[in-house]
Residue frames as a rotation matrix with the C-alpha (Angstrom) as fourth column:
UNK 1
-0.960 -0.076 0.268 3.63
-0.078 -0.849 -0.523 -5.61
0.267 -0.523 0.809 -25.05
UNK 2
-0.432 0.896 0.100 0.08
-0.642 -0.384 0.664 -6.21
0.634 0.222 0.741 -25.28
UNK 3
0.476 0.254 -0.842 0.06
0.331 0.835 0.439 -9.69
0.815 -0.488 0.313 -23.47
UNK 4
-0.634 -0.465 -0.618 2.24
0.658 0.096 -0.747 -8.05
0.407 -0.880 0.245 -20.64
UNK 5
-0.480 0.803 0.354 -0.68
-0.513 -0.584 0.629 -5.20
0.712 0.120 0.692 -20.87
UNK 6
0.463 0.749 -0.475 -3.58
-0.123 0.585 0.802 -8.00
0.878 -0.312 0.363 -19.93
UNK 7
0.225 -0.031 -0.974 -1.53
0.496 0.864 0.087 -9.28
0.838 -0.503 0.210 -17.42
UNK 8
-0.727 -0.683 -0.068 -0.56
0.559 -0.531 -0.637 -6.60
0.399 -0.501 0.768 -15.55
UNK 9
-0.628 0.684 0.372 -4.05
-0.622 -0.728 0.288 -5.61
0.467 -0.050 0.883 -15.54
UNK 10
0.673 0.738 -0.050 -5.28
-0.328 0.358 0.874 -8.65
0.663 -0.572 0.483 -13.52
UNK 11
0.191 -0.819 -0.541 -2.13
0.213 0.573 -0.791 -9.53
0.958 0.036 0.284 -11.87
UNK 12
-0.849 -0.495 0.185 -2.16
-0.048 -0.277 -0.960 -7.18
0.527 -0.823 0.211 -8.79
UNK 13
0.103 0.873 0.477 -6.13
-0.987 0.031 0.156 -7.94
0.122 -0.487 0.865 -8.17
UNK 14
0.453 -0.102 -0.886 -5.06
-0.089 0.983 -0.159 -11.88
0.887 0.151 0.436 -8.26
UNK 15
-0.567 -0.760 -0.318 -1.80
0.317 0.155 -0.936 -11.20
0.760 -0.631 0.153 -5.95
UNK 16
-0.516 0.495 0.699 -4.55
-0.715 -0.698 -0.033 -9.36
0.472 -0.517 0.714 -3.62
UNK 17
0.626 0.779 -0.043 -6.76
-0.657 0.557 0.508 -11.99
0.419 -0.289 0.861 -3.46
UNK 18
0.278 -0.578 -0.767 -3.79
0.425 0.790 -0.441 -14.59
0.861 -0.203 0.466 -2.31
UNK 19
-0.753 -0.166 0.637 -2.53
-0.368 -0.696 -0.616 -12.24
0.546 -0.698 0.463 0.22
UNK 20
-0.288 0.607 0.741 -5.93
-0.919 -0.393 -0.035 -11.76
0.270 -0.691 0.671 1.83
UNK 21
0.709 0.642 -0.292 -6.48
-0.354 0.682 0.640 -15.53
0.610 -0.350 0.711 2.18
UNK 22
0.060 -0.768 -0.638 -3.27
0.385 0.608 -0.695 -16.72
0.921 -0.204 0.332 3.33
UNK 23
-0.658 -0.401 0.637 -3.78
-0.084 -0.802 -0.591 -13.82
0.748 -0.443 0.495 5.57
UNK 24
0.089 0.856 0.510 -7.17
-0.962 -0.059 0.266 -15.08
0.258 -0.514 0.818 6.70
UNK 25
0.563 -0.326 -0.759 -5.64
0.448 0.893 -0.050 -18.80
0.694 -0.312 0.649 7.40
UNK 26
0.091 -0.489 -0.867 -3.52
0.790 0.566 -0.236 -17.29
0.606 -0.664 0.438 9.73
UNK 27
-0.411 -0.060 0.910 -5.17
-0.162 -0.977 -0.138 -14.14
0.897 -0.204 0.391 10.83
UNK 28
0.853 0.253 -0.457 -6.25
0.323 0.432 0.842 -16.21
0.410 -0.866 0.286 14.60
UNK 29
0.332 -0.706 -0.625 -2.17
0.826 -0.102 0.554 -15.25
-0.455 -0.701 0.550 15.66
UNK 30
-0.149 -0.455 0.878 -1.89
0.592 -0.752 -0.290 -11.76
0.792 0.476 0.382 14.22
UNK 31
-0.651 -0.192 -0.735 -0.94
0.710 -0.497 -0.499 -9.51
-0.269 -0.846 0.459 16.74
UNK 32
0.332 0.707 -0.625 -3.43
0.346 -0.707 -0.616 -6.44
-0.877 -0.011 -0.480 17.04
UNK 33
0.139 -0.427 -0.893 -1.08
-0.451 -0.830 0.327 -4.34
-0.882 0.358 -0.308 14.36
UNK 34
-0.959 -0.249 0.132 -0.40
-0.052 0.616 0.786 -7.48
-0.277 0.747 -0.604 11.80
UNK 35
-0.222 0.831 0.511 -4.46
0.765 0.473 -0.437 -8.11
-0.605 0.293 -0.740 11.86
UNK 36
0.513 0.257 -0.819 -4.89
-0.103 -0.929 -0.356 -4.07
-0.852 0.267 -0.449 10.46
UNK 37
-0.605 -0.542 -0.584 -2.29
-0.594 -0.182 0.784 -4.95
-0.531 0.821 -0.212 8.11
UNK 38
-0.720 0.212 0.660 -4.44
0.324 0.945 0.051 -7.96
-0.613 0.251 -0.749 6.86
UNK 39
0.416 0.817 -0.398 -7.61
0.542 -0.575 -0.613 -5.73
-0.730 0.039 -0.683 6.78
UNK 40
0.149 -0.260 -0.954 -5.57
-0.359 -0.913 0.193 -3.61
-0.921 0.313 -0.230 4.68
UNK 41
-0.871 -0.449 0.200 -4.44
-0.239 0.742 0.626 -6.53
-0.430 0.497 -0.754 2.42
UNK 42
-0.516 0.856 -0.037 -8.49
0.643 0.359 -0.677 -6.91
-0.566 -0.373 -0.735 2.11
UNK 43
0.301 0.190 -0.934 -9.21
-0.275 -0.921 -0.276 -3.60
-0.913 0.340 -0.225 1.32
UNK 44
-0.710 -0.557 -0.431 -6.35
-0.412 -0.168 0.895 -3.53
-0.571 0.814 -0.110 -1.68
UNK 45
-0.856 0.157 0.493 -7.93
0.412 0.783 0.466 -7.31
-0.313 0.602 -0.735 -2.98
UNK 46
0.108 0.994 0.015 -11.65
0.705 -0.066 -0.706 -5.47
-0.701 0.087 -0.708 -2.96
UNK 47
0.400 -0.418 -0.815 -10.47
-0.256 -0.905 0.339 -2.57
-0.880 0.073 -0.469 -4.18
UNK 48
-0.393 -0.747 -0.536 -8.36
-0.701 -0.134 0.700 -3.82
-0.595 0.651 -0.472 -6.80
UNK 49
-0.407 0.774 0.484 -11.45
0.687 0.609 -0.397 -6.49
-0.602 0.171 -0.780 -8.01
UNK 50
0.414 0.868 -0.274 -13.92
0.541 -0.477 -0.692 -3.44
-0.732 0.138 -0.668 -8.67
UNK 51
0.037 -0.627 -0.778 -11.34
-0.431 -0.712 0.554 -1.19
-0.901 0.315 -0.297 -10.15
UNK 52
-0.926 -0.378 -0.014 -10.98
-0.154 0.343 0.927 -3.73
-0.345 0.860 -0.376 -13.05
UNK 53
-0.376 0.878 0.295 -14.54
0.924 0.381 0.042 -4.22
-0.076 0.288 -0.955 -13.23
UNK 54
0.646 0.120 -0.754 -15.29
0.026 -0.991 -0.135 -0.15
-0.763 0.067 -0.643 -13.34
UNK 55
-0.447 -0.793 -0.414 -12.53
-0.480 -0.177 0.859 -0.42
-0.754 0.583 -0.301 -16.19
UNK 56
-0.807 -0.010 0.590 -14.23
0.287 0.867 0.407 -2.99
-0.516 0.498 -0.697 -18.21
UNK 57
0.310 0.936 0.168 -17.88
0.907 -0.238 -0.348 -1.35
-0.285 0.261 -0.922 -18.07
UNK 58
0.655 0.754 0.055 -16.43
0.639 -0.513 -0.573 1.98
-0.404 0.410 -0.818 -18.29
UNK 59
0.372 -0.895 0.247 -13.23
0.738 0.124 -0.664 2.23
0.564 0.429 0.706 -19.43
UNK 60
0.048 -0.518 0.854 -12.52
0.001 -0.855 -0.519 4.26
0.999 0.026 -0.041 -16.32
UNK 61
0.490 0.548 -0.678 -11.71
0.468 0.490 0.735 3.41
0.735 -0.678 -0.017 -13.14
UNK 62
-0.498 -0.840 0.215 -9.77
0.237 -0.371 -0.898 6.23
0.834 -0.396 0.384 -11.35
UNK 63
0.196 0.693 0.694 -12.79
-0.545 -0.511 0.665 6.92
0.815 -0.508 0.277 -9.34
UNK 64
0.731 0.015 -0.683 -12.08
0.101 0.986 0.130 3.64
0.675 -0.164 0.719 -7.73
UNK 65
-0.124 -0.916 -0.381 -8.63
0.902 0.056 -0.428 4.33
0.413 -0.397 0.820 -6.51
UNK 66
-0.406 0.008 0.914 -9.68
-0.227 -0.969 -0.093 7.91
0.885 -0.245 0.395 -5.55
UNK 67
0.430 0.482 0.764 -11.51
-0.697 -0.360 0.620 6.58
0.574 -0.799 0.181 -2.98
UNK 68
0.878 -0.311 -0.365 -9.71
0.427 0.854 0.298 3.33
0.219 -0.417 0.882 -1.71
UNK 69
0.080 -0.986 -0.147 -6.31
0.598 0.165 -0.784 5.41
0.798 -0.025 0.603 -1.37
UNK 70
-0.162 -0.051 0.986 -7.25
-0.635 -0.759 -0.143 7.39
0.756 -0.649 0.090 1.65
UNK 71
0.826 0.534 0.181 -8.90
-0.503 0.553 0.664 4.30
0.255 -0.639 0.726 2.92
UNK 72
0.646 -0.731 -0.219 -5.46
0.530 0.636 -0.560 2.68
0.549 0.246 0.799 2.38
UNK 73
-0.368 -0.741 0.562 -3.64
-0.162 -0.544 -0.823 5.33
0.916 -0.394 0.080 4.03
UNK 74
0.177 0.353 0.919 -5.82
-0.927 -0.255 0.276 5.49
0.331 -0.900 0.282 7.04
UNK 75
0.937 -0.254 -0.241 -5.31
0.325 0.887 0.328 1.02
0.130 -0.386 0.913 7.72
UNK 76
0.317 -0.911 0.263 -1.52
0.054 -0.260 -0.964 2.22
0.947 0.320 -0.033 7.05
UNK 77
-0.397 -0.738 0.545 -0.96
-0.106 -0.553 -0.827 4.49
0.911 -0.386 0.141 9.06
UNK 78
0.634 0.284 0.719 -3.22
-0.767 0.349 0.539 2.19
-0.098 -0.893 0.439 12.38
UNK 79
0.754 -0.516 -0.406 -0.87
0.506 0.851 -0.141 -0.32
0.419 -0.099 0.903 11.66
UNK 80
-0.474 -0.818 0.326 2.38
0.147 -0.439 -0.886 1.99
0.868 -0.372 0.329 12.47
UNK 81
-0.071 0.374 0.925 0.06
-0.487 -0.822 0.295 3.00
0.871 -0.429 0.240 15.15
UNK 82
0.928 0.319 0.195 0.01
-0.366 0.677 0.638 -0.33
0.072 -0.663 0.745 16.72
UNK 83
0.764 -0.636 0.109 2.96
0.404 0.339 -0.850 -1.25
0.504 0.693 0.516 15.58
UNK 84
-0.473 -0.868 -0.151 5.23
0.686 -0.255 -0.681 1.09
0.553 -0.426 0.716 17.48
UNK 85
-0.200 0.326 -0.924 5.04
0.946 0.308 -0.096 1.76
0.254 -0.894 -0.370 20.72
UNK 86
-0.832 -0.032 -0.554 6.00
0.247 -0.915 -0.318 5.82
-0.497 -0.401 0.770 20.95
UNK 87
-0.508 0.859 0.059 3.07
-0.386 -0.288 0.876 6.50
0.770 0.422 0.478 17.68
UNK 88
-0.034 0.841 -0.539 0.38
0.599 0.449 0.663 3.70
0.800 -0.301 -0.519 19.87
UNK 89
-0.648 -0.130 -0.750 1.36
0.664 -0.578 -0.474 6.73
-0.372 -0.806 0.461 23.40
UNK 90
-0.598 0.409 -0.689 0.62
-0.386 -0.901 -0.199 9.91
-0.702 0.147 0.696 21.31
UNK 91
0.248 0.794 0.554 -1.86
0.591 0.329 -0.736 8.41
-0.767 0.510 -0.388 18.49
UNK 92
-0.478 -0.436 -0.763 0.14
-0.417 -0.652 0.634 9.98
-0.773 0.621 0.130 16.25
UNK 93
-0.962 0.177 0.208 -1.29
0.264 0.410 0.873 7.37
0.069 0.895 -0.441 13.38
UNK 94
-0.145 0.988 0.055 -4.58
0.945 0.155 -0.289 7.95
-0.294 0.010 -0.956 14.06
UNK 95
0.178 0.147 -0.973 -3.93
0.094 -0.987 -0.132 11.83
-0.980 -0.068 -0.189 13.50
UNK 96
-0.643 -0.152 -0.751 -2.33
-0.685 -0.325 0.652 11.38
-0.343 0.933 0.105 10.13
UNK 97
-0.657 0.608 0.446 -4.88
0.711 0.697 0.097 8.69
-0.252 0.381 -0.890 9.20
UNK 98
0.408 0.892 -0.197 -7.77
0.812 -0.453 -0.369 11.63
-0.418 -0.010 -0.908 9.67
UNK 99
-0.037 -0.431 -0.902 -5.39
-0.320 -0.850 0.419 14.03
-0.947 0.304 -0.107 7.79
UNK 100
-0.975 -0.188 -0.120 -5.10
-0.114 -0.039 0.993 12.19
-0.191 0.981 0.017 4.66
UNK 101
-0.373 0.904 0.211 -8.91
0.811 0.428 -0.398 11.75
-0.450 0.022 -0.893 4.67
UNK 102
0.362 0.172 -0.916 -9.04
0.404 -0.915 -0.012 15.57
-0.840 -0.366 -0.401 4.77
UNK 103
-0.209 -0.395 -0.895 -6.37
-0.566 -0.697 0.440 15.92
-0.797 0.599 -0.078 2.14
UNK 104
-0.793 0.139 0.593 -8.22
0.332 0.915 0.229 13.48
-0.511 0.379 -0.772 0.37
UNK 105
-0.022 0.998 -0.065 -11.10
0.939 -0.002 -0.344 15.44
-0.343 -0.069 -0.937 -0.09
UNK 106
0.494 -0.171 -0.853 -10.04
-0.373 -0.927 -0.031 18.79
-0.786 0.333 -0.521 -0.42
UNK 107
-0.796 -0.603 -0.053 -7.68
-0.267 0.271 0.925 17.25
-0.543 0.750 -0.377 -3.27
UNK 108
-0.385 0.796 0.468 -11.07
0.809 0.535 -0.245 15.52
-0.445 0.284 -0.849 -4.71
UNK 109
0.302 0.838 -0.455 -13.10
0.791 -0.487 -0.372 18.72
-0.533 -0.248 -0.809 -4.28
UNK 110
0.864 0.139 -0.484 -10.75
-0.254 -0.711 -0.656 21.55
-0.436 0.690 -0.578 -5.72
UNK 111
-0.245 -0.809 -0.534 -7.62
-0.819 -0.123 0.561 19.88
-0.519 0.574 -0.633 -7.77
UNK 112
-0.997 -0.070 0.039 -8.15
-0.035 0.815 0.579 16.15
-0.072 0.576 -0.814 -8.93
UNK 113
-0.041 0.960 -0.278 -11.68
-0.996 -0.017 0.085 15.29
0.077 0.281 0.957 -9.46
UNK 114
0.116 -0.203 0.972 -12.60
-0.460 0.856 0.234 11.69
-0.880 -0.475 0.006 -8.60
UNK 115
0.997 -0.070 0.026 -12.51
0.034 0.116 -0.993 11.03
0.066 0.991 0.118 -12.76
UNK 116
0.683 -0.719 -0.129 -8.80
-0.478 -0.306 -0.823 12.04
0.552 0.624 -0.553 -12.66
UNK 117
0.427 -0.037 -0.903 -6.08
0.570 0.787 0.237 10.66
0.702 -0.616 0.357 -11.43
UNK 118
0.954 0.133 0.270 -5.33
-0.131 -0.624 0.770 11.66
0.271 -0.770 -0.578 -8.20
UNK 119
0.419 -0.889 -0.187 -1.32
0.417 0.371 -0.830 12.23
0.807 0.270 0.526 -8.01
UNK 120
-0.159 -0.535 0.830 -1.21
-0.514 -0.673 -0.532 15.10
0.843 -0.511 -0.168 -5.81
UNK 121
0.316 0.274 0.908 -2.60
-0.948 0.043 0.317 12.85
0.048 -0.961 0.274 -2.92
UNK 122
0.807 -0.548 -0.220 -0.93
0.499 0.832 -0.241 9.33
0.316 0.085 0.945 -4.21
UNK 123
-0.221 -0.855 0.469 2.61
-0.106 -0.457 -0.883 12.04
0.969 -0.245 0.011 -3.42
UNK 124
-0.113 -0.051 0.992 1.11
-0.674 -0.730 -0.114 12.75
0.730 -0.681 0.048 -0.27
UNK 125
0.878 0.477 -0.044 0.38
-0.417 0.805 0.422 9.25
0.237 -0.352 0.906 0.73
UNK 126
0.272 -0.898 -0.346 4.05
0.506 0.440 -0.742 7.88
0.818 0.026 0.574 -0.57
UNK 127
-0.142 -0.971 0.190 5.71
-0.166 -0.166 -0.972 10.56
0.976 -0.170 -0.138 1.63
UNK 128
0.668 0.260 0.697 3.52
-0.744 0.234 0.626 9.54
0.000 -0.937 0.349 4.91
UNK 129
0.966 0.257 -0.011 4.24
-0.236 0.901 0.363 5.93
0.104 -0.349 0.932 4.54
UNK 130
0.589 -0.808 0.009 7.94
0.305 0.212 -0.928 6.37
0.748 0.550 0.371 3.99
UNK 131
-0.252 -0.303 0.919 8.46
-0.704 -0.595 -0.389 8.53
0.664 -0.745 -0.063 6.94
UNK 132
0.909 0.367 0.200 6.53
-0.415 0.742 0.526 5.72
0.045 -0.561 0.827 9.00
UNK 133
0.908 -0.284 -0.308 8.45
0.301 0.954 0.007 2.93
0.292 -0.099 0.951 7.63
UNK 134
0.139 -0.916 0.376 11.74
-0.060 -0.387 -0.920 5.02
0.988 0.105 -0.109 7.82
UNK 135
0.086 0.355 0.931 10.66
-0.727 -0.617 0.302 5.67
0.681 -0.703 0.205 11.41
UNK 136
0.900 0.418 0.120 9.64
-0.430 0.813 0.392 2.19
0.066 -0.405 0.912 12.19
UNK 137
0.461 -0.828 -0.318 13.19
0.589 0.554 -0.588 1.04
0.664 0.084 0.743 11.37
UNK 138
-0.187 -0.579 0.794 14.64
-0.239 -0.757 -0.608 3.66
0.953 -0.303 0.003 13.34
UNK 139
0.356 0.258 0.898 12.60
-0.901 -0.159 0.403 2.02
0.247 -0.953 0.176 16.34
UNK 140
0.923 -0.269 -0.275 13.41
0.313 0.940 0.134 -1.65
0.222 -0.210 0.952 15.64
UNK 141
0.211 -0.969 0.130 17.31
0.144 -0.100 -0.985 -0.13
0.967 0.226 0.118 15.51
UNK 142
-0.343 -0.652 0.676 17.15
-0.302 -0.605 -0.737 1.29
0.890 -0.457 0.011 18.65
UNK 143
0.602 0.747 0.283 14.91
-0.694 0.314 0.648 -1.33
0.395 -0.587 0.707 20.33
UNK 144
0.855 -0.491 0.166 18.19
0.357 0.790 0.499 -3.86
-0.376 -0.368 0.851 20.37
UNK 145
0.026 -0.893 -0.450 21.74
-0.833 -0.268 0.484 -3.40
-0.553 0.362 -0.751 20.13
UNK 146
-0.594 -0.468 0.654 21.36
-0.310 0.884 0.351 -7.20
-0.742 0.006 -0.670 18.30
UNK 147
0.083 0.847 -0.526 18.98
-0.862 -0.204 -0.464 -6.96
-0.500 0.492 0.713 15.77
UNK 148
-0.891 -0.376 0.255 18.25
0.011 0.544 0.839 -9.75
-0.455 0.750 -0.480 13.32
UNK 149
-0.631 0.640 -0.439 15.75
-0.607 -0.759 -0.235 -7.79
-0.483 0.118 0.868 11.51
UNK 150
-0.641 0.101 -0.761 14.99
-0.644 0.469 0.604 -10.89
0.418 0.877 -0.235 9.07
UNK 151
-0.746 0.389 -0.541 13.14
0.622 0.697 -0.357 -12.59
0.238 -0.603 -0.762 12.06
UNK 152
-0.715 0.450 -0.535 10.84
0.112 -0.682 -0.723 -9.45
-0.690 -0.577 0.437 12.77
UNK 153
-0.315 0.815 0.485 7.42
0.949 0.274 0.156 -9.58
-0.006 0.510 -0.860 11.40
UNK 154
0.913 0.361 -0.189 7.19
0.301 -0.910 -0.286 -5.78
-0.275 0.204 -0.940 12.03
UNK 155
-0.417 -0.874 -0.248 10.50
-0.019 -0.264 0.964 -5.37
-0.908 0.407 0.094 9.97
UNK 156
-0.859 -0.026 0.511 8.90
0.488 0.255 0.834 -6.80
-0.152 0.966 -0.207 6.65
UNK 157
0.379 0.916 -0.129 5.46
0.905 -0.396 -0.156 -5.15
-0.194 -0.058 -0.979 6.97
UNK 158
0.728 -0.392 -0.563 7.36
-0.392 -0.911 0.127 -1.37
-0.563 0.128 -0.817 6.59
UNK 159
-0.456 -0.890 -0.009 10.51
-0.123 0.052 0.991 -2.84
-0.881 0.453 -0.133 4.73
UNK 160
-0.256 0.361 0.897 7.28
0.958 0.220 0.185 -4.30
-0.131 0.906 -0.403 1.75
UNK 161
0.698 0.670 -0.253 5.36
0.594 -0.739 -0.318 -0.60
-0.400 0.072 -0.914 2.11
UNK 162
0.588 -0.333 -0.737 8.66
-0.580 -0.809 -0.097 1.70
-0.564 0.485 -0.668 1.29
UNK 163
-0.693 -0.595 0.407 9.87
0.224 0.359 0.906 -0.54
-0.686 0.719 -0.115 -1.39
UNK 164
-0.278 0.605 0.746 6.75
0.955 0.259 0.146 -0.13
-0.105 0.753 -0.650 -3.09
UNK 165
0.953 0.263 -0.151 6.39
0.238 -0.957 -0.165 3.66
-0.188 0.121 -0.975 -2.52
UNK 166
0.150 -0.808 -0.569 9.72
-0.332 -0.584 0.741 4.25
-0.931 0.078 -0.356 -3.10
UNK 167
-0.667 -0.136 0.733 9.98
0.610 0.466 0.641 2.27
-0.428 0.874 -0.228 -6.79
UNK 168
-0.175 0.800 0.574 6.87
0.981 0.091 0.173 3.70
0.086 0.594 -0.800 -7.73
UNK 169
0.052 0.183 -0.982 6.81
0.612 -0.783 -0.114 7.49
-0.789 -0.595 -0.152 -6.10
UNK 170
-0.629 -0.189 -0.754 8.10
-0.189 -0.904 0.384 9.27
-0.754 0.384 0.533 -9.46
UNK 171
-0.832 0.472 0.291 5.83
0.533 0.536 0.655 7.19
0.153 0.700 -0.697 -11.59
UNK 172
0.064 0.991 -0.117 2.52
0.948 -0.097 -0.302 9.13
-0.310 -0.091 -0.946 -10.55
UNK 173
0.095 -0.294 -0.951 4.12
-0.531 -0.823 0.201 12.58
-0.842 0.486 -0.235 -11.83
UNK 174
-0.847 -0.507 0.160 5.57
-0.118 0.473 0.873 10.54
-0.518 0.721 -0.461 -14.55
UNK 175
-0.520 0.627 0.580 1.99
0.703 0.700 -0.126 9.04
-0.485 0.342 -0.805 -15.63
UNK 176
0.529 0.827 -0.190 0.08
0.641 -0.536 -0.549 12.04
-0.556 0.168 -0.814 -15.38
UNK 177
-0.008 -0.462 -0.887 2.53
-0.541 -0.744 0.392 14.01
-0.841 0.483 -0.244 -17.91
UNK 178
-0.933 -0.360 -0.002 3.26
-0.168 0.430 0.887 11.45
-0.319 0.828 -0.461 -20.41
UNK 179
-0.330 0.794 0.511 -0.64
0.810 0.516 -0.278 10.87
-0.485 0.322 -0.813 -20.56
UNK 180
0.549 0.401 -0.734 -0.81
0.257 -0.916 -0.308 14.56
-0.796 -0.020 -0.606 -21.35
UNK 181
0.561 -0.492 -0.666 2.34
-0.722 -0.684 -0.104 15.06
-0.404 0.539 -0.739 -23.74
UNK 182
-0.520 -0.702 -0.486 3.53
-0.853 0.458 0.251 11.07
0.046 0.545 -0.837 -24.76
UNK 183
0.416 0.657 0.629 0.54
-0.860 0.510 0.036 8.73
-0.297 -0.556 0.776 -24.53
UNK 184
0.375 -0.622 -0.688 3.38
-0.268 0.637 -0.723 5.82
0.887 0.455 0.073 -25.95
UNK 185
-0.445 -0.855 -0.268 4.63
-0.124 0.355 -0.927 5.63
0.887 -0.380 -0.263 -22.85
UNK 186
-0.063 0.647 0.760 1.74
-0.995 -0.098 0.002 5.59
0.076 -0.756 0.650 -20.62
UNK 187
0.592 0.545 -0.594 1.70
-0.646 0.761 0.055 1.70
0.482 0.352 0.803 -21.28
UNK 188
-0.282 -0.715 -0.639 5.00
0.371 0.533 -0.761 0.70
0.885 -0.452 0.115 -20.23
UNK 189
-0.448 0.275 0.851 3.79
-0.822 -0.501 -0.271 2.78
0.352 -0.820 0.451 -16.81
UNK 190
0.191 0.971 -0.147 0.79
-0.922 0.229 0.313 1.18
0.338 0.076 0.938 -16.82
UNK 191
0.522 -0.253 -0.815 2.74
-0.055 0.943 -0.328 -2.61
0.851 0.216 0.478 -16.94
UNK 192
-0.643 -0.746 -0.174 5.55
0.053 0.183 -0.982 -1.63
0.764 -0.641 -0.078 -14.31
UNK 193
-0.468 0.615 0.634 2.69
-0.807 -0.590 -0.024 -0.35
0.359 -0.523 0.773 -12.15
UNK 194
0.533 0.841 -0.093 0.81
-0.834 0.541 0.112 -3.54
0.145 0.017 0.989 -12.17
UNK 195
0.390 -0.407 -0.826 3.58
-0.023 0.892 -0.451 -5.69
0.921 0.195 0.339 -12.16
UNK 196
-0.680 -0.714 0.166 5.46
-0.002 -0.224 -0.975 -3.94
0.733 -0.663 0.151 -8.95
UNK 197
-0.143 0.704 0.696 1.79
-0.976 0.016 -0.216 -4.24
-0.163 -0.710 0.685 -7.08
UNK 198
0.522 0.642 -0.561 1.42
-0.705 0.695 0.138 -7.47
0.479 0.324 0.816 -7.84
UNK 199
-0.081 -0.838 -0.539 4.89
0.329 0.488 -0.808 -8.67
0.941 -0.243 0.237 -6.82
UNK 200
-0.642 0.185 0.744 4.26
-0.755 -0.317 -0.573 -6.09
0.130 -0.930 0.343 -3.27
UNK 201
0.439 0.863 0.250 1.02
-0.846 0.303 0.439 -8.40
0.303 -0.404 0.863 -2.84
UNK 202
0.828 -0.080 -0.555 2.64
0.120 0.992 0.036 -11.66
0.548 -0.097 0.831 -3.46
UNK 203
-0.503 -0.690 0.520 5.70
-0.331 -0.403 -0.854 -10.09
0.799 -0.601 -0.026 -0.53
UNK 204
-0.036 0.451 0.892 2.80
-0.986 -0.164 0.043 -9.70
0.166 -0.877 0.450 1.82
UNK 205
0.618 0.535 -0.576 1.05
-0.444 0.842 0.306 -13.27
0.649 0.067 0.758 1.22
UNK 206
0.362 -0.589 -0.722 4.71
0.050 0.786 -0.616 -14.53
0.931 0.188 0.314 1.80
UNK 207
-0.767 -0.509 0.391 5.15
-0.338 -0.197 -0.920 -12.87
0.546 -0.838 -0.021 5.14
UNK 208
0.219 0.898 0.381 1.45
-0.976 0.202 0.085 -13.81
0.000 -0.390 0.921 6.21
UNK 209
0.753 0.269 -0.601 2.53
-0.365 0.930 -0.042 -17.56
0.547 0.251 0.798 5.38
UNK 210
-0.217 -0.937 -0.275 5.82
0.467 0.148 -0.872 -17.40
0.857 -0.317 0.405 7.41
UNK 211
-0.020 -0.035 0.999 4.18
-0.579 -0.815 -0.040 -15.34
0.815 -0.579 -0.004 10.11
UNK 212
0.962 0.271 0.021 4.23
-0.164 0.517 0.840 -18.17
0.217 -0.812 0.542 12.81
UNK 213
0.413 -0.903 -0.118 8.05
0.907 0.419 -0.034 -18.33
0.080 -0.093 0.992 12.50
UNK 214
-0.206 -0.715 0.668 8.75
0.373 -0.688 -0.622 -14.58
0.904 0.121 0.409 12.95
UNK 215
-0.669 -0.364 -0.648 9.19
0.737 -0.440 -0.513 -12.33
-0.099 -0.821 0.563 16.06
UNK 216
0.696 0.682 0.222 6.56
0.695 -0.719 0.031 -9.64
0.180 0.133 -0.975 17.00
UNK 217
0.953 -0.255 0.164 10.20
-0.229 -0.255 0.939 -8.50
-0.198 -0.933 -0.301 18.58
UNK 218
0.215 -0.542 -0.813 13.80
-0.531 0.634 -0.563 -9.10
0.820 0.553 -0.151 18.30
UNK 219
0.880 -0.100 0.464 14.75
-0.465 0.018 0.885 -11.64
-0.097 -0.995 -0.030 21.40
């Protein structure tokens, strides 16, 4: 348990850091919407660097993720924004980007503190990005009567984001009870957590390395 511990605790700042290069080898043919995802892919690797270092020095690094998970939402939700065509008309992404910023803050200011973790706005994040990606499939569906979704670089971009909010979504309720009323089980959290980001990074990397052979499109 203890060796899957360690590893799980550098594992998704490693898979980050692969991601964001493969991503920067082959971020010259990313369409406008794939290059935001990249940037996002960036973000995570920095983000998920410091966070273990802010753990090491001070055995506390929620502060970390308090701020990077609005910053994450907001790349999110400009990717959908580019990404599909009816959101890039009304700027719909750009509106919920500057909402979770908002409920970022007010969540900061009077419920979580940047010390705690921050669950009520990790909820509010999962159910954006799900609705996107849910969305996003709903446009690729109705963009062809032929789909072959497996060829669509903006299929896997939303198909990696709500696997990973959906696997993980009851786990931030989950965490923040059991740290409160079963700290025995905060570990195995802890492990799936880290493993299920790590495996989401090394998803991306693998579409970034395949991205000259998919379809902005289906044709």
């Amino acid at each position: 348990m203890h060796l899957l511990l360690d590893v799980s605790r550098y594992f998704p700042a490693g898979c980050a850091i692969i991601a964001a290069i493969i991503g920067s080898i082959r971020q010259k043919e990313f369409d406008t919407a794939s290059r935001i995802y990249w940037y996002y892919t960036c973000a995570g690797a920095i983000a998920e660097v410091v966070a273990r270092m802010a753990a090491i020095e001070f055995g506390n690094n929620m502060a970390v993720y308090a701020v990077y998970s609005p910053i994450e939402l907001l790349l999110i939700c400009l990717y959908f924004n580019f990404s599909i065509p009816t959101l890039r008309r009304t700027g719909i992404g750009w509106y919920l980007a500057i909402l979770g910023i908002v409920v970022s803050v007010l969540n900061a200011v009077f419920f979580q503190p940047l010390t705690e973790f921050n669950s009520n706005f990790l909820y509010f994040e999962g159910i954006v990005i799900i609705g996107l990606s849910l969305y996003s499939f709903y446009h690729l569906v109705r963009s062809s009567d032929d789909l072959r979704l497996a060829k669509l670089r903006h299929f896997w971009f939303p198909f990696i984001q709500c696997a990973f909010w959906t696997i993980t979504f009851l786990n931030w309720g989950l965490y923040e009870y059991f740290n409160a009323h079963a700290q025995r089980f905060v570990v195995a959290i802890n492990i799936f957590i880290g493993m299920i980001s790590g495996v989401t990074y090394l998803c991306i990397a693998l579409v970034f390395w395949q991205y000259p052979k998919l379809k902005p499109t289906d044709e």
